[in-house]
DOPA-720973 format. One record per residue: residue in three letters; x, y, z of N, C-alpha, C, CB in turn. Coordinates in pm, whole numbers, padded with zeros to 5 digits, always signed. Atoms other than C-alpha are relative to their C-alpha. Glycine has a CB too. Example, Ala and Ser with C-alpha at 12.3 -4.5 7.8 and 13.67 -1.06 7.14 Angstrom:
BEGIN
ALA+00089-00119+00000+01230-00450+00780+00090+00120+00000-00099+00003+00125SER-00082-00119-00006+01367-00106+00714-00077+00109+00073+00041+00046-00142
***
This chain:
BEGIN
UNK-00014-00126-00071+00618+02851-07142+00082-00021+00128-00139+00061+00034UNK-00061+00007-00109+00828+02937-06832-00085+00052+00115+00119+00063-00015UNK+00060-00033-00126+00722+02953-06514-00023+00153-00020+00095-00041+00130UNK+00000-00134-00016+00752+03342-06490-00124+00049-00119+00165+00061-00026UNK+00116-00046+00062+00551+03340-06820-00138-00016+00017+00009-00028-00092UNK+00143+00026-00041+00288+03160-06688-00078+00085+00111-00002-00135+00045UNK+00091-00052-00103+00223+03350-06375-00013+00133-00075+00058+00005+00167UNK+00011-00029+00072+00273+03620-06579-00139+00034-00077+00069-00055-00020UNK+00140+00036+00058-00045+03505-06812-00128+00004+00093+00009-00142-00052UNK+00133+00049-00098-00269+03401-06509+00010+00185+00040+00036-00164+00174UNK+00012-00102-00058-00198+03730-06325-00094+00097-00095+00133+00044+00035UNK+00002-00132+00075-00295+03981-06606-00180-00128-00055+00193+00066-00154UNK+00121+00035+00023-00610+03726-06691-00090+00021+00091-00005-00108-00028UNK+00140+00013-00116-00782+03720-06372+00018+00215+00037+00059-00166+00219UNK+00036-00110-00050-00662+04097-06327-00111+00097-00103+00133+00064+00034UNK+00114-00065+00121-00848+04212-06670-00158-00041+00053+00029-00087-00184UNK+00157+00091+00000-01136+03971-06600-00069+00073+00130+00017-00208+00033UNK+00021-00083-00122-01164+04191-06250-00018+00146-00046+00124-00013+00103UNK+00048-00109+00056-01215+04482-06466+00088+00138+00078-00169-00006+00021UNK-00098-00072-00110-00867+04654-06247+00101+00064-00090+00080-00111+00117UNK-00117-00037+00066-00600+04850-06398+00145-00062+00108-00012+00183-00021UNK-00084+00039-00127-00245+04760-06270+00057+00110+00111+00124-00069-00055UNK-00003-00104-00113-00215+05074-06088-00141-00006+00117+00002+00157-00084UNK+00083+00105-00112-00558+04946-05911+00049-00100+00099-00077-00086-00068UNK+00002+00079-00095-00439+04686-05828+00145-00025+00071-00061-00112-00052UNK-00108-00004-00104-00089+04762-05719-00069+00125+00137+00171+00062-00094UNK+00030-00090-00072-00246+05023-05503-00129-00111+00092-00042+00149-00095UNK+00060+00059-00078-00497+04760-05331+00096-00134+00073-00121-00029-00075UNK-00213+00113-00025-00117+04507-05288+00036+00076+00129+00198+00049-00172UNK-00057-00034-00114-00038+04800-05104+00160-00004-00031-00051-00095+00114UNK-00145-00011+00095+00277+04832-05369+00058+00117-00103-00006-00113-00094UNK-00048-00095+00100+00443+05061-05587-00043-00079-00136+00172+00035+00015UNK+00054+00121+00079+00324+04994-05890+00121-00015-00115-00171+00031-00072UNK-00088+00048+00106+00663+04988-06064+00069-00149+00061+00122+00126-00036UNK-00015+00117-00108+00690+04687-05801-00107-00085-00085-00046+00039+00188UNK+00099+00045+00053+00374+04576-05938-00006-00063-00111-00062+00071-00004UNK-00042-00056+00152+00452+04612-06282+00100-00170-00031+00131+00206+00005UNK-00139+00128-00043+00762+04368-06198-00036-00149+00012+00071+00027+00164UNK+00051+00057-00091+00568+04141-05992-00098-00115-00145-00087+00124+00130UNK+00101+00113+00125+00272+04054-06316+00109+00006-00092-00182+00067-00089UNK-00069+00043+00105+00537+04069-06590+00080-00127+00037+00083+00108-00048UNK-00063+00122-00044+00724+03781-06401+00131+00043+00048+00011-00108-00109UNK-00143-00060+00022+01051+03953-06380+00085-00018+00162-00019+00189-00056UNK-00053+00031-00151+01101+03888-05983-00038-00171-00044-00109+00095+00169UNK-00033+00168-00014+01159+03547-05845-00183-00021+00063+00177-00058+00157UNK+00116+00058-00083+00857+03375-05737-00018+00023+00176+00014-00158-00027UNK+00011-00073-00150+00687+03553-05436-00155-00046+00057+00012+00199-00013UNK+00107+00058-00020+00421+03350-05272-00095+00125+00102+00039-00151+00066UNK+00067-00089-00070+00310+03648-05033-00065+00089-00081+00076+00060+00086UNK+00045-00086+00099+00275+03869-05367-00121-00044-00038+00084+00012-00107UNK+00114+00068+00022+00051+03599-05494-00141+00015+00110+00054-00137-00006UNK+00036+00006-00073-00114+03616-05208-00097+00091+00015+00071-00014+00054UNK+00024-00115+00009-00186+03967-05185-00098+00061-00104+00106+00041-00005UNK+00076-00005+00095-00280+03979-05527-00153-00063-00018+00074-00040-00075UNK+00110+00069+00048-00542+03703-05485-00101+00098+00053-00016-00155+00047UNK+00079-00069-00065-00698+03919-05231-00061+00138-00033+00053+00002+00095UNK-00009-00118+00056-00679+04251-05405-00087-00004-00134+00145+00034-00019UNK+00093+00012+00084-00882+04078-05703-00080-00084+00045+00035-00025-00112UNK+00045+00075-00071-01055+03857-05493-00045-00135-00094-00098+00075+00075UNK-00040+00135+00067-00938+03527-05673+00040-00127+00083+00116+00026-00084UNK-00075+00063-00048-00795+03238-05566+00151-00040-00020-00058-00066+00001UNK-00134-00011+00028-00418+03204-05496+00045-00110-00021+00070+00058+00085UNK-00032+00151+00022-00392+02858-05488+00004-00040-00137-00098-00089+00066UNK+00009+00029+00118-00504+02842-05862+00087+00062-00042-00102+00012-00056UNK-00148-00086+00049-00245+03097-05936+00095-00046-00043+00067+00065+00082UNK-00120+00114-00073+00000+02821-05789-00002-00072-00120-00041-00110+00158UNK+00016+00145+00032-00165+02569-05922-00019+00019-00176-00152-00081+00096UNK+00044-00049+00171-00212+02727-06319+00142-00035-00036-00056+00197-00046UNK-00106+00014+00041+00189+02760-06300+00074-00166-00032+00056+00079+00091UNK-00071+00149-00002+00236+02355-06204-00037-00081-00091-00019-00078+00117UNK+00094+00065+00053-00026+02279-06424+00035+00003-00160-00135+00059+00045UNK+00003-00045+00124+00084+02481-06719-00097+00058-00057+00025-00074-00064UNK+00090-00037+00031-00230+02634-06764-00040+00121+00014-00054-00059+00030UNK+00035-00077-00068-00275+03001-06700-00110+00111-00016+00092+00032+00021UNK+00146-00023+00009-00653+03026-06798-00040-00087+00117-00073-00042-00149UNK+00035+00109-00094-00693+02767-06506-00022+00115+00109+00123-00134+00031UNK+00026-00078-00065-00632+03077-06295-00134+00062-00003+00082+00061-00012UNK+00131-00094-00018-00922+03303-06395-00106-00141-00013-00024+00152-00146UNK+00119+00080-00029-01150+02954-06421-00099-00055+00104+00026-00071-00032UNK+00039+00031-00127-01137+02874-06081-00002+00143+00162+00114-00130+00017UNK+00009-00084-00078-01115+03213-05944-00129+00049+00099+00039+00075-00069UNK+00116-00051-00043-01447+03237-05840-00075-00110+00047-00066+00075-00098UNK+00068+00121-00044-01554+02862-05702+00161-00005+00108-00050-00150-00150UNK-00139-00021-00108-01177+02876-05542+00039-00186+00033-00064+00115+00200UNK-00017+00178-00026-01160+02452-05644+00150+00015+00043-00025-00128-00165UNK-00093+00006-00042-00773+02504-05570-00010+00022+00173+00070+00080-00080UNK-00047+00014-00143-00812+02599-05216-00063-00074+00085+00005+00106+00062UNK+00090+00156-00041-01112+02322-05190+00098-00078+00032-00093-00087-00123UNK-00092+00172+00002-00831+02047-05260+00141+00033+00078+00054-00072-00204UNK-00052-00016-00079-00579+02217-05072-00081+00012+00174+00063+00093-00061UNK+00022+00043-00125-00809+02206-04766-00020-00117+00035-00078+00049+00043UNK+00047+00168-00026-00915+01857-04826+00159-00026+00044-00074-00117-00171UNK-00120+00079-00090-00552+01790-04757+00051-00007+00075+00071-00016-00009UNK-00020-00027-00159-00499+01986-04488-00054-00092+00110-00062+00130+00033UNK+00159+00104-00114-00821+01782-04296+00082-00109-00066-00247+00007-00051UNK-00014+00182-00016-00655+01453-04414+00123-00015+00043-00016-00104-00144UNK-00104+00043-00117-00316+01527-04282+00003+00060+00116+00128+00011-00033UNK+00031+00005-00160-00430+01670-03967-00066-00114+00044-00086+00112+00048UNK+00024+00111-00044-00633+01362-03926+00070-00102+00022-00064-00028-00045UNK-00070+00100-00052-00396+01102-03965+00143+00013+00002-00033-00106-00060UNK-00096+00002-00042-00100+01268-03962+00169-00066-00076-00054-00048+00101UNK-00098+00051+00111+00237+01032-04048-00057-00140-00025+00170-00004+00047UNK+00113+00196+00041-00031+00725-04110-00038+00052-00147-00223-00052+00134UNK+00043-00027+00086-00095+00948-04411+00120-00087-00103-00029+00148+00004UNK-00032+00082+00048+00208+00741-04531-00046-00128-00037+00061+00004+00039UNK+00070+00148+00031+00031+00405-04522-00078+00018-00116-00101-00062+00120UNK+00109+00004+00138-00219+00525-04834+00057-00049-00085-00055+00125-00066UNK-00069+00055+00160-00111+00347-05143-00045+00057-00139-00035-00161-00025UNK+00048-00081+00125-00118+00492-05435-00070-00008-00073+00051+00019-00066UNK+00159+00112+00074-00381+00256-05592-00134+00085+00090+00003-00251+00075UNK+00097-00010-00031-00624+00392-05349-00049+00166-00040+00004-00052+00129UNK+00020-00179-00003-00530+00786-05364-00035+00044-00166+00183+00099+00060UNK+00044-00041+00119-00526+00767-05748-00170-00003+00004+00067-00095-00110UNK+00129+00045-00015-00860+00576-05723-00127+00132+00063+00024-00135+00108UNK+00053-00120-00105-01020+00830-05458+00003+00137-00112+00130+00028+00164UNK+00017-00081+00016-00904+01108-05613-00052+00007-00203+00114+00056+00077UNK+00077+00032+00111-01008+00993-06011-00156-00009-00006+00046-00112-00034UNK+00168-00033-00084-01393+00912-05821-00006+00154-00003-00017-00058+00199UNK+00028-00132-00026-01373+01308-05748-00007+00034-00104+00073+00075+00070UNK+00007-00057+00093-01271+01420-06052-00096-00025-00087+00090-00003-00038UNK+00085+00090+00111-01452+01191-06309-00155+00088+00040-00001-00217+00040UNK+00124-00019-00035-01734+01260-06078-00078+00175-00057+00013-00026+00167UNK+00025-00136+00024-01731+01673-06148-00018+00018-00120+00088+00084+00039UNK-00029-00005+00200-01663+01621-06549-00152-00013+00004+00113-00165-00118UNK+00170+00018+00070-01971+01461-06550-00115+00078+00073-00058-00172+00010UNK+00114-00129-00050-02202+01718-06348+00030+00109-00099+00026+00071+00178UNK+00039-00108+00082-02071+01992-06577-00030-00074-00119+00103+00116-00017UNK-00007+00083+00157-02057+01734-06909-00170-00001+00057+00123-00198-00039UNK+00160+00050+00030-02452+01618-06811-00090+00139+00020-00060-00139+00129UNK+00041-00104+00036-02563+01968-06798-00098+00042+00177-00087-00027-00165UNK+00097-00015-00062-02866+02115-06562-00080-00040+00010-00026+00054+00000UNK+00128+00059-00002-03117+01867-06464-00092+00063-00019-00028-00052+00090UNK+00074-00063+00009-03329+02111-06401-00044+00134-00107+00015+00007+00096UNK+00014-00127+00114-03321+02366-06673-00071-00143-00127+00219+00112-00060UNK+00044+00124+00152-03322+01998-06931-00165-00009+00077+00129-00233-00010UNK+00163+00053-00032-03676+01919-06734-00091+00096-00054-00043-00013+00168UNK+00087-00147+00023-03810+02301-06775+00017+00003-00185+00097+00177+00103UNK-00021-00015+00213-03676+02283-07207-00099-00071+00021+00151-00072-00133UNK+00111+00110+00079-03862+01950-07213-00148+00027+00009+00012-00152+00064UNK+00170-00079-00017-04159+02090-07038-00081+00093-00071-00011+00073+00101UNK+00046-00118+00126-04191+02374-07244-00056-00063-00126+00138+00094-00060UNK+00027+00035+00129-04153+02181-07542-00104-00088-00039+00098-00044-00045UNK+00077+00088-00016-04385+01962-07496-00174+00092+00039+00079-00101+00119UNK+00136-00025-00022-04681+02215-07358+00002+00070-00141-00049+00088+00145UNK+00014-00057+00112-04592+02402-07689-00013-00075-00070+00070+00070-00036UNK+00034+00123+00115-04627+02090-07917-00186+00024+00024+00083-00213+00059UNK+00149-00024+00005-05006+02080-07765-00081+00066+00001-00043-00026+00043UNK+00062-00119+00020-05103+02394-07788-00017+00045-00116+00048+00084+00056UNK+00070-00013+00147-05329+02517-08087+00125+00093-00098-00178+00103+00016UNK-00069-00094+00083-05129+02687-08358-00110+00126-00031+00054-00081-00141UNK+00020-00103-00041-05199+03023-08380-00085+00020-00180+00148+00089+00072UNK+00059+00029+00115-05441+03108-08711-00144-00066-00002+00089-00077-00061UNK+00160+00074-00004-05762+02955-08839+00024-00175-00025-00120+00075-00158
***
């Protein structure tokens, strides 16, 4: 897909999934909506303020928007629209190059892969291992229902 198709895709997913028409939501843009219109079909050049606008108008995140097009993904948009992990990892970077600045050169790439593989890996497996607490409450259940009389003579 092309860029244009992808934002394209993301736009019109997270705007359905918002339950908005596009006259909604060119009218919360604060746009014409044959502007609008333009804007989700892809047909303008890439407009980061539009994005912008838009995230706010479906109250998404814009960063995933961004980040669906670089990614190739533009279900990535409506996935993270509502935890907003794109503008998580865009602040983490903000806070690490305001902290050190042009020392942020010295990181080697061994460490940043490393670092940032720890993060990820780490999230797979919280959603992959499920709800501790829901698995304790099944097992519990299942278990007071094993010892409990069957129902009958």
């Amino acid at each position: 897909m092309r860029d244009s198709e992808l934002l394209s895709a993301a736009l019109k997913l997270v705007r359905k999934a918002r339950g908005m028409s596009a006259r909604q939501t060119a009218a919360a843009m604060h746009m014409s909506i044959r502007t609008y219109q333009r804007f989700e079909a892809g047909v303008t050049r890439l407009n980061l303020d539009h994005i912008h606008r838009f995230a706010k108008a479906t109250a998404s995140d814009p960063h995933a928007i961004i980040f669906s097009i670089l990614i190739g993904t533009p279900r990535y948009a409506l996935n993270t629209a509502d935890n907003m992990l794109s503008t998580v990892v865009i602040v983490g970077v903000q806070k690490l190059e305001r902290a050190i600045g042009d020392r942020i050169s010295e990181l080697d790439t061994r460490s940043l892969v490393s670092a940032v593989a720890a993060l990820f890996d780490g999230l797979i497996d919280q959603v992959r291992s499920g709800d501790p607490t829901s698995e304790w409450l099944d097992a519990g259940r299942a278990e007071l229902a094993a010892k409990r009389p069957k129902p009958g003579r």
